[in-house]
N, C-alpha and C positions, 0 to 999 in steps of 0.2 A: 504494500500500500504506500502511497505518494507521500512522503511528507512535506507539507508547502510551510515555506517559512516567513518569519514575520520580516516585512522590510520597515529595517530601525527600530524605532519605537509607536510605528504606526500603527494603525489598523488593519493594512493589508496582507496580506499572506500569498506569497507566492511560491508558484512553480520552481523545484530548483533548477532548471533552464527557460532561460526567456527567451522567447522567438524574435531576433532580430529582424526586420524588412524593409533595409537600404537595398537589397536586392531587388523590389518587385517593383518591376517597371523600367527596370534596367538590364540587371542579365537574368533575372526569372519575368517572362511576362502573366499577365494575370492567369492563364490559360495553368500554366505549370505554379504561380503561386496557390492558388485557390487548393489544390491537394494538400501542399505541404502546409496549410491552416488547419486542413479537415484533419490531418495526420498527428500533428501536435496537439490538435484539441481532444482527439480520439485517444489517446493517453494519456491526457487529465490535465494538459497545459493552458496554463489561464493568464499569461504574461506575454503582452504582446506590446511591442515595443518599436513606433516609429516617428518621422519627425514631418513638419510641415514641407522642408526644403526638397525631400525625396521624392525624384532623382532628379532639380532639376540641372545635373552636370552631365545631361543623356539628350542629344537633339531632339527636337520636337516635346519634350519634358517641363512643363513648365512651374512642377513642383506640385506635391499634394498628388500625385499617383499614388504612391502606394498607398495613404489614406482612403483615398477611395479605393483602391481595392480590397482592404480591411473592412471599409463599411459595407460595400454591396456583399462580401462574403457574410458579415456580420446580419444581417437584413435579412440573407436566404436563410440562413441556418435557423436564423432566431436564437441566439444564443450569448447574447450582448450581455445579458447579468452574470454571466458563468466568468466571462472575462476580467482582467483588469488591464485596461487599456493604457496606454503611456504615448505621450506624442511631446515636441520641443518645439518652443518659440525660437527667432535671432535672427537666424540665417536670410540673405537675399532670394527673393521669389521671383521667378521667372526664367526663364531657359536662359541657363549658364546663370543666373544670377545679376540678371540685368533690372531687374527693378527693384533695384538696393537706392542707397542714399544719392546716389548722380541720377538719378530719374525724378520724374515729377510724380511717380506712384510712390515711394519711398517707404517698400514694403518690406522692411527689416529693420531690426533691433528689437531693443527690450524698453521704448520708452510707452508710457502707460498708452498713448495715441495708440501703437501697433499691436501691440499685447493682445487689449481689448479685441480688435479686430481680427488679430490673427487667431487669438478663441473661437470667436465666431465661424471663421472661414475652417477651423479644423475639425467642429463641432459637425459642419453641413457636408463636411466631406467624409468624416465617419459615419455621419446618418445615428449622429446620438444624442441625448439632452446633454450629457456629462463628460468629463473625464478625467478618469481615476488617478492617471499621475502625468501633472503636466509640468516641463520640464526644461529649462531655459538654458539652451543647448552650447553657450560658453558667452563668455562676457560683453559687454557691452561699454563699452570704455568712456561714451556721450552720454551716458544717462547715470546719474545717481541711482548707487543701489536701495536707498529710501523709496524713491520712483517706481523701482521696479515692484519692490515688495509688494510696495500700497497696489498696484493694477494686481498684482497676483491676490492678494488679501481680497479685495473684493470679486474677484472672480470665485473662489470658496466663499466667501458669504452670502453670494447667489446663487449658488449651487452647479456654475460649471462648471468646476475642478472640485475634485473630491481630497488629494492631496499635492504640494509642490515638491519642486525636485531641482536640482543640477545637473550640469555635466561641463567636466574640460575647466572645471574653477582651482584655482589653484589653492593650497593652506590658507594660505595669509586672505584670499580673498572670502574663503567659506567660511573661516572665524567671521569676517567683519560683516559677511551677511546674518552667520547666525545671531552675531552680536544686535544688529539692527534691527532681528524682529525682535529679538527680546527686548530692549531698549524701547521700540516704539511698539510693543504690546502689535506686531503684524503675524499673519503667516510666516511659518519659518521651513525654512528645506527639513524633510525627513529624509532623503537618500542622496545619494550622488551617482553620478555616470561618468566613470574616466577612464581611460586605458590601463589597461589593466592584465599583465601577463605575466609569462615567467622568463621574455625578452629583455635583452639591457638596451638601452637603459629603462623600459616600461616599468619592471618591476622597482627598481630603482625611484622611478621619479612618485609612483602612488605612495611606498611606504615609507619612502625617506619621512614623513609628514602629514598624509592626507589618511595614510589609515591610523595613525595615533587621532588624528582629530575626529573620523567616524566611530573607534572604538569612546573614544572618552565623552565624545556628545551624543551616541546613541544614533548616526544615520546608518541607514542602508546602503549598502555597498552593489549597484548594478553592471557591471564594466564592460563596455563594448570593446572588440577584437580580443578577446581573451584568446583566441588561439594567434595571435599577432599576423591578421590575414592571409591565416593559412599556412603560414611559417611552422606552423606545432602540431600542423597531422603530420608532418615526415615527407613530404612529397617535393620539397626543397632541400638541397643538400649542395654541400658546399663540393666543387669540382664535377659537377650532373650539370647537365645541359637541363634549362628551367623548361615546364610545362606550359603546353597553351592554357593560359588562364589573365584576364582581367586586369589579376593583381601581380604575374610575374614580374615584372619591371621592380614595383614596391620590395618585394619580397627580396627579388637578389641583392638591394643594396643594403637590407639590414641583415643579411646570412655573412657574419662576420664568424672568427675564429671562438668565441663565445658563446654564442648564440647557435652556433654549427653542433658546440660539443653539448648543448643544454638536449637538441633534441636528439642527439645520441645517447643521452641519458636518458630519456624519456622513451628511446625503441626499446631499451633494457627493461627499464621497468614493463615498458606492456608487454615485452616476451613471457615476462613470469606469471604475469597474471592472463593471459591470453588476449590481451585487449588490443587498443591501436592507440598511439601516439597520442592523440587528439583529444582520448578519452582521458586519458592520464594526464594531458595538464589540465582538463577542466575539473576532475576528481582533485587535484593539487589547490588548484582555485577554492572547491567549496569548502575545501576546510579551515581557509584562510580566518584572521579576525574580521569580522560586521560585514563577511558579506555572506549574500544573499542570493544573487543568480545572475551566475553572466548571461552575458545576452550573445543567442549564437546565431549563425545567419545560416539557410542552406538552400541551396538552386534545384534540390531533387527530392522527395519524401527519401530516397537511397540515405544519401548525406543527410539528412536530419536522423535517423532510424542509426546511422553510425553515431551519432552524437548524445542521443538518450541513452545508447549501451553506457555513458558516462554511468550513467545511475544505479546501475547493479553492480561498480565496481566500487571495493574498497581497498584501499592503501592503507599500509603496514605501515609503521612506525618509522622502519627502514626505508622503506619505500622515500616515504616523504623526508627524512635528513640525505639521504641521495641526491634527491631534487631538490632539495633544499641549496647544500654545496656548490652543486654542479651550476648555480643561476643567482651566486651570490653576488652583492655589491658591497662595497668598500665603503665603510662608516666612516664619518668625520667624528673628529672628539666630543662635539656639541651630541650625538646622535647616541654615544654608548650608554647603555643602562649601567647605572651603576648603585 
């Protein structure tokens, strides 16, 4: 049986994999997304996780695909209470992101003008009253975070966001957010959404800091690319000619000498347990401090179906100071427990 867990100290309880879909609309079209929802829900996944901007860096995209394709599957099924939905404000709208701030639409950021609106527009394109975690997709450098809060605070006080969230914020900034709902009695972030792997510097840049400030303030920990796009099923390897894939280019320039021997460590480990690569750093991930469920993305019900074997695997003690080792970073003095 499932156990869903609670993200932070919220209300909600999630899936321990959330369905990532920057894919749908770009290299899954809805035709092949629509299985891989039925597939995920059909094993008990209830965390579905996308943003308003998706995909519009895909010609003829002009952002809000894969929202809509969420909603209309949401619509057929009927099964929109079963869910918890997650979508993110910020980002530029419009194919390539041309109706950002040089346009006269100036449909991006986090100032309460766009917010508002882009709720609305993400509300009409999931085809739902609410949403359960909305989520302001990295900073905003023109707008006071006071501004931000306050548009988010009344958007829960009318019941279109059920909880708020981050992503891409860094320590210093996610204190001063947290500091500022507290301070001005606002909405305050229950989770966060950062990269998050067992890649360097990834793992590196989350817990140098951000995971001491999720354990000690009680957020949820959601992390997008936990398998470091692809980099951590095994299918990239340092001196192999790269696969046709999307994200090969990405992938060869962080397959350093490092990061080559992390997921050699990582074939080890799933020889003994019979598992795949893939599965082993996301089993690595759940056990991690405050979090809660990466978010994984997959182009075929195949590749989603290898990815839930995550869940019937468990890691040894050994297991995990192995991969511990093998994907360590080098502390500064400020950093050692003492």
């Amino acid at each position: 049986m499932t156990t869903y867990r609670q993200l932070g100290r919220s209300g909600l309880h999630l899936f321990p994999l959330g369905l990532g879909t920057m894919q749908f609309g770009w290299s899954a079209d809805e035709a092949a997304s629509q299985p891989i929802l039925d597939r995920y829900y059909e094993v008990g996944g209830n965390f579905i996780d996308t943003a308003d901007i998706y995909t519009m860096w895909t010609a003829g995209n002009p952002g809000g695909i894969s929202e809509e394709i969420i909603g209309r599957w949401m619509k057929a099924r009927g099964n929109r209470d079963d869910l918890v939905v997650a979508t993110k404000v910020r980002g530029a709208m419009g194919e390539f992101g041309v109706e950002g701030r040089s346009s006269i639409k100036q449909r991006e950021g986090l100032s309460r003008r766009w917010i508002l609106k882009a709720c609305e527009d993400s509300l009409r394109r999931l085809q739902t009253d609410h949403i359960d975690l909305y989520q302001v997709h990295w900073i905003d450098a023109h707008t006071p975070i006071e501004e931000t809060l306050s548009a988010l605070t009344d958007l829960v006080r009318r019941g279109y966001v059920r909880y708020i969230g981050c992503s891409n914020y860094s320590a210093w900034r996610l204190m001063q957010a947290l500091w500022t709902s507290d301070a001005r009695h606002l909405e305050s972030f229950v989770s966060i959404q950062p990269e998050y792997s067992l890649l360097s510097p990834t793992r590196a840049n989350f817990e140098r800091e951000l995971q001491r400030v999720c354990v000690e303030y009680g957020l949820g920990v959601v992390p997008w690319s936990p398998l470091g796009g692809g980099l951590l099923t095994g299918k990239y390897r340092r001196g192999q000619s790269l696969p046709d894939s999307v994200r090969a280019g990405e992938a060869g320039q962080r397959l350093t000498e490092h990061n080559d021997a992390v997921i050699g460590t990582l074939e080890t480990v799933a020889s003994r347990h019979g598992a795949k690569p893939a599965q082993v750093a996301l089993a690595w991930l759940l056990q991690t401090p405050a979090m809660t469920a990466p978010i994984v993305g997959a182009n075929s019900v195949a590749q989603l179906d290898d990815l839930l074997g995550t869940l019937t695997l468990t890691l040894t003690s050994e297991d995990v100071a192995e991969i511990d080792k093998a994907s360590d970073w080098e502390r500064a003095r400020t950093e050692l427990e003492r």
